[in-house]
C-alpha positions in Angstrom: 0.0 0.0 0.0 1.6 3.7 -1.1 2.0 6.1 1.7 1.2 9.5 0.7 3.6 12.4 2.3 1.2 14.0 4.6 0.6 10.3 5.7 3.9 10.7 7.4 4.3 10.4 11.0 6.5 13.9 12.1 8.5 12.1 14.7 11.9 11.4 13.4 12.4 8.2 15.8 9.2 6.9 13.7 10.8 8.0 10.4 13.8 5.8 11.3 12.7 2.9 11.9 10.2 2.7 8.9 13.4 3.5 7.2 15.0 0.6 8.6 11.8 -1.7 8.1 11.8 -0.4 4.4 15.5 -1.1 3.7 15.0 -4.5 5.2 12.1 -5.2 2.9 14.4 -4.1 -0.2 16.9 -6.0 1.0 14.9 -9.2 1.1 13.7 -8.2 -2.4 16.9 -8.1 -4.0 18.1 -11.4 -2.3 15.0 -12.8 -3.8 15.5 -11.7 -6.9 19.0 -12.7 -7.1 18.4 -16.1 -6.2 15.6 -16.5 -8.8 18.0 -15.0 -11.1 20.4 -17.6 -10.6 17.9 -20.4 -10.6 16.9 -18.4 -13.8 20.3 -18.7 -15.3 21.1 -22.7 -14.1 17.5 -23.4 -15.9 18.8 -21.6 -19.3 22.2 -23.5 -18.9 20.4 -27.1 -18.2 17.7 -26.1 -21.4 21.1 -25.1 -23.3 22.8 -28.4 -22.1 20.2 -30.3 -23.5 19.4 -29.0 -26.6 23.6 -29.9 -27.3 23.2 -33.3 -26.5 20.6 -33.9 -28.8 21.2 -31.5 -31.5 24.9 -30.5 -31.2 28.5 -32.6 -31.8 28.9 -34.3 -29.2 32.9 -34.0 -29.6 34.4 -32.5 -26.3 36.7 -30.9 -27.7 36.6 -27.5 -28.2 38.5 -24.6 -30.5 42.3 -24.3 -29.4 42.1 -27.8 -27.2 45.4 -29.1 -26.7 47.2 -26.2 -27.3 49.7 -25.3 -24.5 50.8 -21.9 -25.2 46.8 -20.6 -25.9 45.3 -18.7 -23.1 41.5 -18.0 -22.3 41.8 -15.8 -19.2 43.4 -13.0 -21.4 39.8 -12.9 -22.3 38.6 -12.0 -19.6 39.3 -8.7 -17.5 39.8 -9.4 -14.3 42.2 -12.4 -14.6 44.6 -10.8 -17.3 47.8 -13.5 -17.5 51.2 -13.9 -19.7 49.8 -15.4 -22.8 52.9 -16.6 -23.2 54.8 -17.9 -20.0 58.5 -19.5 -20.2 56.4 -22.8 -19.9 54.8 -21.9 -22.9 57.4 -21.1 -24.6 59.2 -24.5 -24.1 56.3 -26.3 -25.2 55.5 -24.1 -28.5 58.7 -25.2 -29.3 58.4 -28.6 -29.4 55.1 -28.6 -31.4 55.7 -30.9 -34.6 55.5 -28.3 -37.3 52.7 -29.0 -40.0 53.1 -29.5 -43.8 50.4 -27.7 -45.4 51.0 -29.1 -48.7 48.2 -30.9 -50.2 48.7 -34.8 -51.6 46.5 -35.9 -54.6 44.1 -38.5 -52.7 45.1 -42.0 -54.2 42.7 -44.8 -54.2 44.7 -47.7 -52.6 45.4 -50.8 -54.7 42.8 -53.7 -53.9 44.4 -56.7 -51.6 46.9 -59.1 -53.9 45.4 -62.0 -51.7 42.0 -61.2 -53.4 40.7 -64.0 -55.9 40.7 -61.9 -59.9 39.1 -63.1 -62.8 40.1 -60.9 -66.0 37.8 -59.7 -68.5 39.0 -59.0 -72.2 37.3 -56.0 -73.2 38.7 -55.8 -76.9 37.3 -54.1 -80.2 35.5 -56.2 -82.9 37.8 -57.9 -85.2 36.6 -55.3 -88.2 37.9 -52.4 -86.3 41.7 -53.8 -86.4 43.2 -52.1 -89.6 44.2 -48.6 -90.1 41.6 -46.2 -91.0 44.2 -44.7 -93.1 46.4 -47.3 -95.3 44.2 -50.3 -93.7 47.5 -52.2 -92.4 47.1 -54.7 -90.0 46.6 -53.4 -86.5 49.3 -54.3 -83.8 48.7 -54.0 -80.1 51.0 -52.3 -78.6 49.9 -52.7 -75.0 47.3 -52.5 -72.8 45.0 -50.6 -69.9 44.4 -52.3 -66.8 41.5 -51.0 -64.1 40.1 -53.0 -61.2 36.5 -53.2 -59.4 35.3 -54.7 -56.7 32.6 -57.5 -56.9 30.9 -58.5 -53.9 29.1 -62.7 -53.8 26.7 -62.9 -51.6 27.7 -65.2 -48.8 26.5 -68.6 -49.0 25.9 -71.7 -46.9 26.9 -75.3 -47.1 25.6 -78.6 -45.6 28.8 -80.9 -43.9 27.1 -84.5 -44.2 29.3 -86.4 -42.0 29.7 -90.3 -42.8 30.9 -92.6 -40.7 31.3 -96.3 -42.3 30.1 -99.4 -40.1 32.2 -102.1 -39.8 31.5 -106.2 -38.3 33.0 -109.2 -38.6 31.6 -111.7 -41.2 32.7 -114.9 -39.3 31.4 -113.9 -36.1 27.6 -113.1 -37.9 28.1 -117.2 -39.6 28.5 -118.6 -36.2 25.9 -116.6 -34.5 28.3 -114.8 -32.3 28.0 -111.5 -30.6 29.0 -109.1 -33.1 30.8 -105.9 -32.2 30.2 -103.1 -34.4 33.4 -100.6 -35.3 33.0 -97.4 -35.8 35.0 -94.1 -35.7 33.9 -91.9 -33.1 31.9 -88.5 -33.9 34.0 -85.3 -34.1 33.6 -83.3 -30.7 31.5 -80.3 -31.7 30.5 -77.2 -29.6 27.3 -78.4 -29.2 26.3 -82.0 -29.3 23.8 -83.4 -31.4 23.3 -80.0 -33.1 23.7 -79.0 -36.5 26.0 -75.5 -36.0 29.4 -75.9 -36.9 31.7 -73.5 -34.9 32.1 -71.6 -38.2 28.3 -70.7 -38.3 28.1 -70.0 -34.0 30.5 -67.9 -34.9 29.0 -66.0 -37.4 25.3 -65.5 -35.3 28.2 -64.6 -32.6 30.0 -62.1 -34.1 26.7 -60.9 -36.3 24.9 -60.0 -32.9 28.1 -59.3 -30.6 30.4 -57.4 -32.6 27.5 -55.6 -35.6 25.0 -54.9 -33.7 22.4 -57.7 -35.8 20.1 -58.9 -33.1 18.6 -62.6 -33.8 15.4 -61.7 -35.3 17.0 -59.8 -38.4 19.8 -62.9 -38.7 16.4 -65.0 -38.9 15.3 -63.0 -41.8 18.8 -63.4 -43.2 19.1 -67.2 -43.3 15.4 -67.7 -44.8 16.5 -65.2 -48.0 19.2 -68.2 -48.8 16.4 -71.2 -48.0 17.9 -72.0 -44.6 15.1 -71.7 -41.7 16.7 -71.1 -38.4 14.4 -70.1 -35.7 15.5 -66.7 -33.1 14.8 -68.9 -30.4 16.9 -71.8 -31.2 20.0 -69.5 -32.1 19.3 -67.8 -28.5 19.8 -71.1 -26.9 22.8 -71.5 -28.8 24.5 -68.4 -27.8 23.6 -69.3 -23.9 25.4 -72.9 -24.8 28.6 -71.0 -26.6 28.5 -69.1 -23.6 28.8 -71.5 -21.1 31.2 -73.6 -22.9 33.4 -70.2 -23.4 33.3 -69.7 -19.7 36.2 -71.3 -18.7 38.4 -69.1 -21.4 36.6 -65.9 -19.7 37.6 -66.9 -16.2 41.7 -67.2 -17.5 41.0 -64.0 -18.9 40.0 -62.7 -15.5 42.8 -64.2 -13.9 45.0 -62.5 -15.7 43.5 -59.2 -16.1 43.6 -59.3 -12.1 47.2 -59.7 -12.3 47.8 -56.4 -13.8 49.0 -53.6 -12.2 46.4 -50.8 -13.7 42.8 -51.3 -14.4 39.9 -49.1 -15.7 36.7 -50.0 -15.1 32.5 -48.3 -15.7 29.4 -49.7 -15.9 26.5 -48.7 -18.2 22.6 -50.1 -17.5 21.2 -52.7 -19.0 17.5 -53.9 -19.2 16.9 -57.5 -18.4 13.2 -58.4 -18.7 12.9 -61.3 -16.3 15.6 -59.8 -13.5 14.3 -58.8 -10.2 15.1 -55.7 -10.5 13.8 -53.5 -13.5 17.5 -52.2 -14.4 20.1 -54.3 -14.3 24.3 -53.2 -14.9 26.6 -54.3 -17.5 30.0 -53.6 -15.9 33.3 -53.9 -17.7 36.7 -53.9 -16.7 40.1 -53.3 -19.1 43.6 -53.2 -19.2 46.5 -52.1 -21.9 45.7 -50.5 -24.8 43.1 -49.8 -28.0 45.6 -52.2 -30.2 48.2 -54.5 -28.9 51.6 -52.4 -28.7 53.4 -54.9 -26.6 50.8 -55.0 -23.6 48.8 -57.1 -22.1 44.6 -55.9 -23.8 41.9 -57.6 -21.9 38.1 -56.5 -22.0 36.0 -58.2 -19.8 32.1 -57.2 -19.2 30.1 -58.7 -16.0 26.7 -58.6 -15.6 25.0 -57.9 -12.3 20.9 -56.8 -11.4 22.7 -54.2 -9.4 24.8 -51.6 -9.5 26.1 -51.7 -5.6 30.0 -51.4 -5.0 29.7 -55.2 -3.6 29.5 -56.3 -7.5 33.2 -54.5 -7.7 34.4 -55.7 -4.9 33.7 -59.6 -5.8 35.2 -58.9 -9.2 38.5 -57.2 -8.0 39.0 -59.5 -5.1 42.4 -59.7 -4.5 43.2 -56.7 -6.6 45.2 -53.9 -5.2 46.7 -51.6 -8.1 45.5 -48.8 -9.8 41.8 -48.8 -11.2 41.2 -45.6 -13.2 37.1 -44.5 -12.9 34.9 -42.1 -13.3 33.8 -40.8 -9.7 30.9 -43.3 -9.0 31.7 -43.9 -5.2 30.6 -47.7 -5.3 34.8 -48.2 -6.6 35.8 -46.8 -3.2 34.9 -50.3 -1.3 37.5 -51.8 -3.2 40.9 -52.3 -1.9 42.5 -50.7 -5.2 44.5 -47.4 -5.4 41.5 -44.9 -7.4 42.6 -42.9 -10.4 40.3 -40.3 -11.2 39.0 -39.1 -14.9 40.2 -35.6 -15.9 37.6 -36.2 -19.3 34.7 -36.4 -16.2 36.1 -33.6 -14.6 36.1 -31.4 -18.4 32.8 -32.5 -19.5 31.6 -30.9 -16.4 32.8 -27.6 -17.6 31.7 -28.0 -20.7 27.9 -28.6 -19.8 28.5 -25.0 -17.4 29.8 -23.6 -20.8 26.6 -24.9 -22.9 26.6 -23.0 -26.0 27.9 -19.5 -24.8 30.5 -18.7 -27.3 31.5 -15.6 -25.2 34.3 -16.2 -23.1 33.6 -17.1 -19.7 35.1 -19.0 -16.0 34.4 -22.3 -17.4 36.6 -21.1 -20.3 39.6 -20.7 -17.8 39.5 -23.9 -16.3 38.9 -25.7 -20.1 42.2 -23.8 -21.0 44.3 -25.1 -18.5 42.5 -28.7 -18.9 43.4 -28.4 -22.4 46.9 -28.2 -21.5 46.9 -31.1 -19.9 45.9 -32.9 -22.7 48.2 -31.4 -24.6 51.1 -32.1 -23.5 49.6 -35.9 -23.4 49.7 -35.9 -27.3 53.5 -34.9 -27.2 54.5 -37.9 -24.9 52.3 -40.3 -26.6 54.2 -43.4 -27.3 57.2 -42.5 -25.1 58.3 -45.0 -22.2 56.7 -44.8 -18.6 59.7 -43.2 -17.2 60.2 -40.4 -19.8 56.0 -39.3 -19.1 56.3 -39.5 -15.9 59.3 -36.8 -16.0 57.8 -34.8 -18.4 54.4 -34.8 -16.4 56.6 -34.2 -13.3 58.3 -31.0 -15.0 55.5 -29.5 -17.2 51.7 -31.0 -15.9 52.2 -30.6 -12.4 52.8 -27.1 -12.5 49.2 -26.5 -14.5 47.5 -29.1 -12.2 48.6 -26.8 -9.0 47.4 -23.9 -11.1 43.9 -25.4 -11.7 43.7 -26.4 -8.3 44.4 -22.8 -7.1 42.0 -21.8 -9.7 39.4 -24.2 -8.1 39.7 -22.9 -4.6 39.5 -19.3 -5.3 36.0 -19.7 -7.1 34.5 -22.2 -4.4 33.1 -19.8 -2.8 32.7 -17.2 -5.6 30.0 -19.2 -7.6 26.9 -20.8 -6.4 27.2 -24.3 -5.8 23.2 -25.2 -7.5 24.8 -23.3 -10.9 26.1 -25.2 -13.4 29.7 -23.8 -13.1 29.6 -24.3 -9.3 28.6 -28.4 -9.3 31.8 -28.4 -12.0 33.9 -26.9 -9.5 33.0 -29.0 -6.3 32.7 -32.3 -8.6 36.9 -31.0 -10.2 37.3 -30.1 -6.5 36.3 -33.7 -4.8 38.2 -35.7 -8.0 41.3 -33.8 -7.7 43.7 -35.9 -5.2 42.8 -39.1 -7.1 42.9 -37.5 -10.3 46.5 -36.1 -10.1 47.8 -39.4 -9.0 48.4 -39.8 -12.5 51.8 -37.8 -11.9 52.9 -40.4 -9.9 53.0 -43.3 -12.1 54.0 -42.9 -16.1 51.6 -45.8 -16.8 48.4 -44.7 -16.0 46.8 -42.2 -18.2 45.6 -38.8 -17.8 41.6 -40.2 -18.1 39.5 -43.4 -18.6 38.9 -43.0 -21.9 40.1 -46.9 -22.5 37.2 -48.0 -20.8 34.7 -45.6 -22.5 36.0 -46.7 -25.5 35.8 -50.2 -24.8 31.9 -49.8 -23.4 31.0 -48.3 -26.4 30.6 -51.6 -28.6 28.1 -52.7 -25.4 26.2 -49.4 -26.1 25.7 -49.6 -29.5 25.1 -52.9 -29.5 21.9 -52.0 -26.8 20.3 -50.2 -29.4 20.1 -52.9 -31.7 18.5 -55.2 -29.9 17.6 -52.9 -26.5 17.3 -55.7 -24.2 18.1 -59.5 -22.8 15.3 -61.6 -21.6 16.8 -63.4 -18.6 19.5 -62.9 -16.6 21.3 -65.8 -18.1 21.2 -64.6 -21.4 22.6 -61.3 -20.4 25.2 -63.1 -18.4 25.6 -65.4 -21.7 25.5 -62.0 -23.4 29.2 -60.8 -20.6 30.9 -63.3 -21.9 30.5 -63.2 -25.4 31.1 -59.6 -25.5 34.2 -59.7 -23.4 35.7 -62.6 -26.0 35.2 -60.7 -29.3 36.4 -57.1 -28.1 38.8 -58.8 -26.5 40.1 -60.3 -29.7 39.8 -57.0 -31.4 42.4 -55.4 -28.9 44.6 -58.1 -29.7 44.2 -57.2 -33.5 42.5 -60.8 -34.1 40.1 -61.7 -37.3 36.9 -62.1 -34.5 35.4 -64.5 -36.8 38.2 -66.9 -36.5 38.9 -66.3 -33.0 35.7 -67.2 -31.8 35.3 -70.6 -34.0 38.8 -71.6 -33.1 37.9 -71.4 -29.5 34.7 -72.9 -30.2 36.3 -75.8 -31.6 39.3 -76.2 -29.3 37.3 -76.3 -26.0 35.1 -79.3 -27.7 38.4 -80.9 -28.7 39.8 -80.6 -25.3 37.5 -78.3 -22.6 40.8 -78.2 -20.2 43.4 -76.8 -23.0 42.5 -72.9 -22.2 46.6 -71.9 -22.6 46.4 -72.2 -25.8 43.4 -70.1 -26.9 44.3 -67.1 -25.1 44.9 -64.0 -27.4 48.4 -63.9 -27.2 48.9 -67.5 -27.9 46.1 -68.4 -30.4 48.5 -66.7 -33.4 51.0 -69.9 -32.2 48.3 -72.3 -33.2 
């Protein structure tokens, strides 16, 4: 309600404290307003967020990443900095310097191994004398070109014969007569048709392309061959459990490693007690072999409690790079956090402001980080972990100094604020990564290696039963397994196929690293 001026009271002790009471009230306005403001602002940063996940590249990485010498703070006014320190400096100078000239593109020759069949494309017979003096033509050489022709795959039946054999004599005299015969070759699965060749196919088909059953069905009735979705699902569960004993060797030995990564992505199982089960997955070495030890292994659980981490990694005490779930903490391993965690955060307070900003500041240094990462790729343990100890650490202490000033500056329910509390909680087991030249600045191996799980989830979007998804853990883990190792999948997976029918206990043999011996 207004108060007119001759409304007024006269006495100046009055005047005061309406004074005070209307100061108050202001006060309380502007805190209000403030706060919506802010809640205002977070909204518009979430809406942003999401409008780049589903519209926007979802690359990470953003203009001037990975360069060392670039700097976002002389953007902004208040945090004005060297753009180029003596650090910066050093590193400019070791930046491979880049040909711009521009090579022809040159379709590479087709594979020699390939089967050819030549085709004589020649003029008629009237067409070989001179249109001049009409002399006999010559041929002088010739043009070669080369396509590629693709046949249609096709299927054949085995028809295994065995000949019977009895003595006559014995059959004159009315004796028992024993019938010889040669025994049936050990197959995968007994009594069934599939050949390890063709399990291996609906295998990799489903596993490593992403062709769930009922397509494959379709498939295999276009060439006359009627295989039900159901009876190749049983197949896979009896692969599976045959495979099993391969898959726990591979866990042994993964276990015996000194670094890990590990995540976990959710799963839908139909028939599970719980309505969303977790496909979990644990790694070691490298993308493609370089001389390491590459293991992928995926376990299944209805649950996605640290306990199912814990009975994993039993016995397991090195490094396991994560993300910052907390379940990883109940284990007895040494945590290595994510810096790519830690930057995606910043990059969702960013959203699609192209204006310069905090976030900016803290994606600068970040992209530091990485950048001197892509100058020690492919050096030995020992030489990254000097060059991390003489270059990184000093922008890690930076961004950590960086962090702890703005704690307090930025509201922890903004967007920028839960980056800086999430980089702030991460950062003493993310900068353990100084301390070892082996581990790596992220978990990016594990993300990569989930990735085939994830895609493969779209295709056919769920199991049925827990067994099937457990079936489905161990068929995964064998074929991206095999692709770390730089293996034809295909073969892989019928080789082991057929050697643990031949002989279940002989598991040496068939690991990745030995299977080229066979």
């Amino acid at each position: 309600m207004k108060t007119l001026p001759h409304e007024l009271p006269d006495d100046p002790a009055q005047l005061k404290q309406m004074l005070l009471e209307l100061q108050q009230t202001l006060a309380e306005k502007d805190a209000l307003i403030a706060e919506q403001s802010a809640q205002i602002h977070d909204l518009l940063v979430q809406y942003n967020a999401k409008l780049a996940r589903e519209f926007a590249k979802k690359s990470e990485k953003l203009p001037g990443a990975e360069e060392v010498f670039n700097e976002a703070e002389a953007e902004l006014g208040t945090e004005q900095v060297d753009t180029l320190d003596a650090q910066d400096k050093a590193l400019l100078t070791e930046l491979p310097t880049l040909d711009k000239s521009l090579e022809q593109p040159k379709r590479k020759p087709l594979p020699v191994e390939l089967p050819r069949e030549e085709v004589v494309v020649d003029i008629d017979e009237a067409d070989k004398y001179c249109d001049c003096c009409q002399g006999a033509l010559h041929q002088m050489g010739q043009s070669c070109s080369e396509t590629l022709e693709f046949v249609p795959a096709h299927i054949k039946v085995i028809k295994t014969i065995r000949p019977k054999y009895a003595c006559r004599q014995c059959e004159q005299q009315g004796v028992k007569v024993a019938i010889k015969t040669a025994p049936m070759p050990a197959t995968p699965i007994p009594k069934s048709m599939a050949t390890p060749s063709l399990l291996s196919h609906i295998i990799t088909c489903k596993y490593q392309f992403g062709l769930p059953l009922y397509r494959q069905e379709t498939l295999f009735s276009d060439i006359g061959v009627m295989l039900n979705r159901k009876t190749m699902s049983s197949w896979m569960i009896r692969c599976a459990d045959l495979l099993e004993p391969l898959y726990q060797r591979l866990k042994v030995s993964l276990l015996a490693q000194d670094i890990i990564h590990a995540d976990e992505t959710p799963l839908k199982v139909l028939k599970a007690d719980k309505p969303t089960s977790y496909m979990w997955l644990y790694c070691c070495g490298d993308d493609a072999p370089k001389g390491n030890t590459n293991i992928v292994l995926y376990d299944y659980h209805n649950s996605r409690a640290g306990q199912c981490a814990v009975d994993f990694l039993a016995g397991f005490s090195g490094y396991l790079q994560v993300d910052g779930y907390q379940a990883y903490a109940q284990t007895d391993a040494t945590l290595v956090a994510c810096l790519a965690h830690i930057r995606r955060k910043f990059i969702e307070a960013k959203g699609n402001n192209k204006k310069t900003g905090k976030a900016d500041v803290a994606l600068n240094l970040i992209g530091k980080l990485y950048g001197i990462e892509q100058q020690i790729k492919g050096k030995s343990a020992d030489d990254k972990y000097a060059i991390r100890q003489q270059k990184s650490k000093i922008i890690i202490d930076e961004l950590h100094q960086w962090l702890l000033q703005h704690q307090d500056k930025i509201p922890p329910k903004m967007a920028l604020g839960k980056a800086i509390i999430y980089a702030l909680n991460q950062f003493e087991k993310f900068r353990r990564y100084l301390d070892d030249g082996r581990l790596s600045i992220d978990n990016n191996r594990a993300e990569r290696a989930i990735k085939p799980f994830v895609i493969g989830r779209k295709a056919w979007l769920f199991s049925n039963t827990p067994h099937g998804a457990r079936a489905s853990a161990i068929l995964y883990s064998l074929i991206e397994t095999a692709k770390a190792n730089d293996l034809v999948v295909h073969e892989y997976i019928a080789n082991c196929l057929q050697g643990l029918a031949d002989n279940p206990s002989d598991v040496e043999s068939l690991l990745p690293w030995n299977i080229k011996q066979r």
